[in-house]
C-alpha positions as CSV (number, residue, x, y, z in Angstrom):
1,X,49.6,97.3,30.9
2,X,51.6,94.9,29.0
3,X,53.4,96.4,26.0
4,X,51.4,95.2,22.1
5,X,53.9,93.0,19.7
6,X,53.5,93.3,16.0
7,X,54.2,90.9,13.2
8,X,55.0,92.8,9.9
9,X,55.6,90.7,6.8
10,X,58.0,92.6,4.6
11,X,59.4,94.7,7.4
12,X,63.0,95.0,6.1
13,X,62.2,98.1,3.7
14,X,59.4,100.2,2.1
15,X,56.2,100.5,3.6
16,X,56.7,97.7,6.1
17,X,59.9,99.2,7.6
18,X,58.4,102.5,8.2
19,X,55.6,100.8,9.9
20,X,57.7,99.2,12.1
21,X,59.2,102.3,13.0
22,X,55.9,104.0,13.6
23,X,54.6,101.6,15.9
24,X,58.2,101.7,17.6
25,X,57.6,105.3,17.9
26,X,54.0,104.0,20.2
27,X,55.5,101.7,22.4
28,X,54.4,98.4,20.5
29,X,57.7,96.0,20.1
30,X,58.0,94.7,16.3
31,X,58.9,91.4,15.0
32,X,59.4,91.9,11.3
33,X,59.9,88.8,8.1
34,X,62.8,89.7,5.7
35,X,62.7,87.1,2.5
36,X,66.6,87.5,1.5
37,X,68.2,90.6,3.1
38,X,69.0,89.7,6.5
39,X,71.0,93.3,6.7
40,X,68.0,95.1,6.3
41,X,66.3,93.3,8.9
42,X,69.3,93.7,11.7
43,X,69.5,97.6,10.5
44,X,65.3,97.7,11.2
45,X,65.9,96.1,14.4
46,X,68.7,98.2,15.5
47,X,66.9,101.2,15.0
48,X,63.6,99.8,16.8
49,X,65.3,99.3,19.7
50,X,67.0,102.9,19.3
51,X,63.6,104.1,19.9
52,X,63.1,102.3,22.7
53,X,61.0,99.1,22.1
54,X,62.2,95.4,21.0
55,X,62.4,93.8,18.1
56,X,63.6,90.9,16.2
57,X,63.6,89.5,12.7
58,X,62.6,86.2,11.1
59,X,63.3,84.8,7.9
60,X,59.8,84.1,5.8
61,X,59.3,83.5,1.8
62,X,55.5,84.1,2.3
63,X,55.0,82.7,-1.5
64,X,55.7,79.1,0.3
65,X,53.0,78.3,2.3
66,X,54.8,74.7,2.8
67,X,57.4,76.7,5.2
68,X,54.1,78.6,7.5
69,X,54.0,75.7,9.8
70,X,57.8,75.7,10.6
71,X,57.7,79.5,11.1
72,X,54.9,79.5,13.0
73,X,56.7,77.2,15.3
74,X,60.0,79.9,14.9
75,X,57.5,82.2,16.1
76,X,56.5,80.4,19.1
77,X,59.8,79.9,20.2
78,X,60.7,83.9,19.7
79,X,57.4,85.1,21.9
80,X,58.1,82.4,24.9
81,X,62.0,83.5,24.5
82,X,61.9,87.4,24.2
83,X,58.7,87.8,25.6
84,X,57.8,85.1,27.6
85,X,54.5,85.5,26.0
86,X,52.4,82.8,24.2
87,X,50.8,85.1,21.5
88,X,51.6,88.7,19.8
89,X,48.5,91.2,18.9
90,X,48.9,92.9,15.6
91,X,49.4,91.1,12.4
92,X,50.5,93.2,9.4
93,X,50.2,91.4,6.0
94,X,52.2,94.0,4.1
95,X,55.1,91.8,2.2
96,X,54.9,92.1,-1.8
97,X,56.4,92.3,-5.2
98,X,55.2,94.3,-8.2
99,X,54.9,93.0,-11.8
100,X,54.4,95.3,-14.9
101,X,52.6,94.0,-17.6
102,X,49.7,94.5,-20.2
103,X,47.0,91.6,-19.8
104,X,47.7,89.8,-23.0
105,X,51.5,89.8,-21.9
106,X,51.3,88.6,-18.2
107,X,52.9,84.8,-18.2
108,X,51.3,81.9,-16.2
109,X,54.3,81.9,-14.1
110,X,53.9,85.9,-12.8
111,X,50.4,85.0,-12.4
112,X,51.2,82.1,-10.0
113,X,53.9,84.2,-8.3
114,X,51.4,87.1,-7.9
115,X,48.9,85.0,-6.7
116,X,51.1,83.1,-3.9
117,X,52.6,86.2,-2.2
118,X,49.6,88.5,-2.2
119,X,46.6,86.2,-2.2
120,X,47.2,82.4,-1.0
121,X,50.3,83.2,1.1
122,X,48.0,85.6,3.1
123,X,45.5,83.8,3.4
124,X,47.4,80.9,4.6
125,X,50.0,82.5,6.7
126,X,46.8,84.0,8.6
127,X,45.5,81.1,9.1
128,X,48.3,79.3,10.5
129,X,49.0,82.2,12.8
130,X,45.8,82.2,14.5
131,X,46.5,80.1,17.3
132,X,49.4,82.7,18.2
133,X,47.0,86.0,18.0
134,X,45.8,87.1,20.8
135,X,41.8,87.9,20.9
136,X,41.0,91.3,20.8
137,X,44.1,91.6,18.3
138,X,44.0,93.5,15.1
139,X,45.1,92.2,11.3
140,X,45.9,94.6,8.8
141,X,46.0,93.4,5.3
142,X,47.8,95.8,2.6
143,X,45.9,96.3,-0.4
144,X,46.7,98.9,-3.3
145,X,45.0,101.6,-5.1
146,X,45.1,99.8,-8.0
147,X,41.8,97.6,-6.9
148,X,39.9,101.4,-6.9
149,X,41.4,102.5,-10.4
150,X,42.9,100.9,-13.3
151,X,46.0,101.8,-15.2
152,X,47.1,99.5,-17.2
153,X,49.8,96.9,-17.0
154,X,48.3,95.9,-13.6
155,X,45.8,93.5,-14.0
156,X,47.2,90.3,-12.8
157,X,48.3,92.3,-9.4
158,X,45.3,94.4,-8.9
159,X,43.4,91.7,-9.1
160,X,45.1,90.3,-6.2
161,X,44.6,92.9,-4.4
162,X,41.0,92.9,-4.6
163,X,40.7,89.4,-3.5
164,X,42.4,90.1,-0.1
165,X,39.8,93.4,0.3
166,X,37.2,90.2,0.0
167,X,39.4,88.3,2.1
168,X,40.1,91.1,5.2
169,X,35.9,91.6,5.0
170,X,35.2,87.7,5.5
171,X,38.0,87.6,8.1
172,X,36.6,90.6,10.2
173,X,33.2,88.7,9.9
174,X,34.2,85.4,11.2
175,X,37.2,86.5,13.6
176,X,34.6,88.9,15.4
177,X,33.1,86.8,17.8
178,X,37.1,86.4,19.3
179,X,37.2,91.0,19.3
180,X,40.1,90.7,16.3
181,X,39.3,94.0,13.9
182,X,40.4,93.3,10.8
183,X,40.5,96.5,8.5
184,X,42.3,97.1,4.2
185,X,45.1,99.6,4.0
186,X,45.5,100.2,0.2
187,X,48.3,102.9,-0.8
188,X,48.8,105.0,-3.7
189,X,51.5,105.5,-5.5
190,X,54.4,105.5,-3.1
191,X,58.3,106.4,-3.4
192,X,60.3,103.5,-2.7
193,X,61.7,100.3,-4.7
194,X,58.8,98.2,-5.1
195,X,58.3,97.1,-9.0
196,X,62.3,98.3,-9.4
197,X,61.6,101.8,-8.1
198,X,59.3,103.3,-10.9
199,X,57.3,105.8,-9.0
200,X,60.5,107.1,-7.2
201,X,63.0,107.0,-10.1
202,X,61.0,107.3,-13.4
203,X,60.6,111.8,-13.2
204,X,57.7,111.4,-15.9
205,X,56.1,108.7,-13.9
206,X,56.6,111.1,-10.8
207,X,55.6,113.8,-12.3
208,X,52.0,112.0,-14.0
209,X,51.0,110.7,-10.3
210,X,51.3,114.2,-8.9
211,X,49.9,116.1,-11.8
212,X,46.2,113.7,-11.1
213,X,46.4,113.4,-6.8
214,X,44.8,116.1,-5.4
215,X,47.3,117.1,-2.7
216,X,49.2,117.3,-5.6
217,X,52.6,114.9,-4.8
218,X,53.3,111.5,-4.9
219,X,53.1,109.5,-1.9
220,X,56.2,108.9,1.4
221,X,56.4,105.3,3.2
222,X,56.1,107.8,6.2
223,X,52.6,108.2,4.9
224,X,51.5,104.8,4.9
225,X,53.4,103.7,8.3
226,X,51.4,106.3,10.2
227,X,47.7,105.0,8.5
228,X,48.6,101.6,9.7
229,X,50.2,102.3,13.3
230,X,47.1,104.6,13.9
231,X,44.9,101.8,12.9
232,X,46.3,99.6,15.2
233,X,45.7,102.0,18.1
234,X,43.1,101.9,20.8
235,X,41.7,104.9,19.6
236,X,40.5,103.3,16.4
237,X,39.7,100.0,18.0
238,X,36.1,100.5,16.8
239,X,37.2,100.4,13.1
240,X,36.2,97.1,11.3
241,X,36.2,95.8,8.1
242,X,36.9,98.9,6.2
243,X,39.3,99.5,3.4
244,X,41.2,103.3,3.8
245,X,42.8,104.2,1.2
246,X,45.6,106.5,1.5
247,X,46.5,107.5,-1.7
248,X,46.3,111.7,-1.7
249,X,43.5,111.9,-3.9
250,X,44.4,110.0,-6.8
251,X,42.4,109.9,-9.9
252,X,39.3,111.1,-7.9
């Protein structure tokens, strides 16, 4: 059987890079997107193909839906090179940024940013990479806990978020006669340096997350990577539309 390829937007760090490493971990072979750290990416790769499956890194600003035809095309090229395959099977939707601010602060501009990384640029890079999914592949689009529960200072970005749950349940409906699952991963609270690394640097931050998730801690990228790679396996192939949250319990 011919080894699965996964696309992973954001795969340079956080919760994408862990992914990648997961599915590595299955077999599957990993192309991941970097925005500006091309170090990251090579050090992702590296270590992907340490564990025994390929990989390879391509540059994508996935607020710019003007560049999704050209690296579509990029893509193309890479899967007929390095695979001599025409299409890959697992799209991951997972790139990101985080903005802080209360409601009557947020700016028109972090609004628009916001909204062209986690809403249009999703719902146009999927669309231009349709051609290049194979049927019976699987999307996975990240969501947040943030669409469940409020704190505030999120708005703008939850909000987002909730739109691509919409999104992922439209997609699963219309991509279903072609077998593609499409399912909603939304984390918690997780350690790493999205929004400048508040939940993993601030202690009081820390500590308030904990203190209200029932298992009592605040969430590891490893405990994201493995909801998605496990998603993406055959054994869960009967798992559509459906947003898991993995989030420990919070505020339940």
């Amino acid at each position: 059987m011919k080894q699965k390829i996964a696309l992973i937007t954001g795969g340079s760090r956080g919760l994408g890079r862990n992914t990648a490493l997961q599915l590595a971990d299955k077999g599957v072979n990993v192309i991941v997107t970097f925005h500006r750290r091309a170090d990251e990416a090579s050090a992702v790769v590296a270590e992907i193909e340490k564990r025994g499956a390929r990989a390879a890194a391509l540059q994508l600003d996935t607020g710019n839906t003007a560049s999704f035809t050209g690296f579509a095309e990029q893509l193309r090229e890479l899967l007929q090179s390095r695979w001599q395959r025409y299409q890959f099977d697992y799209l991951v939707n997972n790139a990101g940024i985080g903005h802080h601010a209360p409601f009557a602060e947020t700016t028109e501009a972090q609004f628009d940013e916001l909204m062209n990384i986690h809403f249009k640029g999703v719902f146009f890079l999927t669309q231009k990479l349709l051609p290049l999914l194979a049927d019976g592949g699987r999307i996975v689009n990240l969501s947040s806990g943030l669409a469940r529960f409020s704190l505030p200072g999120y708005s703008a970005y939850a909000a987002m978020k909730g739109a691509v749950e919409v999104l992922s349940r439209y997609l699963a409906k219309e991509l279903g006669p072609r077998g593609i699952a499409v399912n909603v991963v939304a984390p918690g609270a997780i350690e790493t340096d999205f929004g400048g690394g508040l939940v993993r640097d601030n202690a009081e931050v820390n500590d308030f997350i904990a203190s209200q998730t029932a298992l009592g801690r605040v969430g590891l990228p490893e405990d994201i990577g493995g909801v998605i790679a496990a998603l993406l396996s055959e054994e869960n192939r009967w798992i559509n539309a459906q947003r898991i949250e993995a989030s420990g319990g919070m505020f339940l």
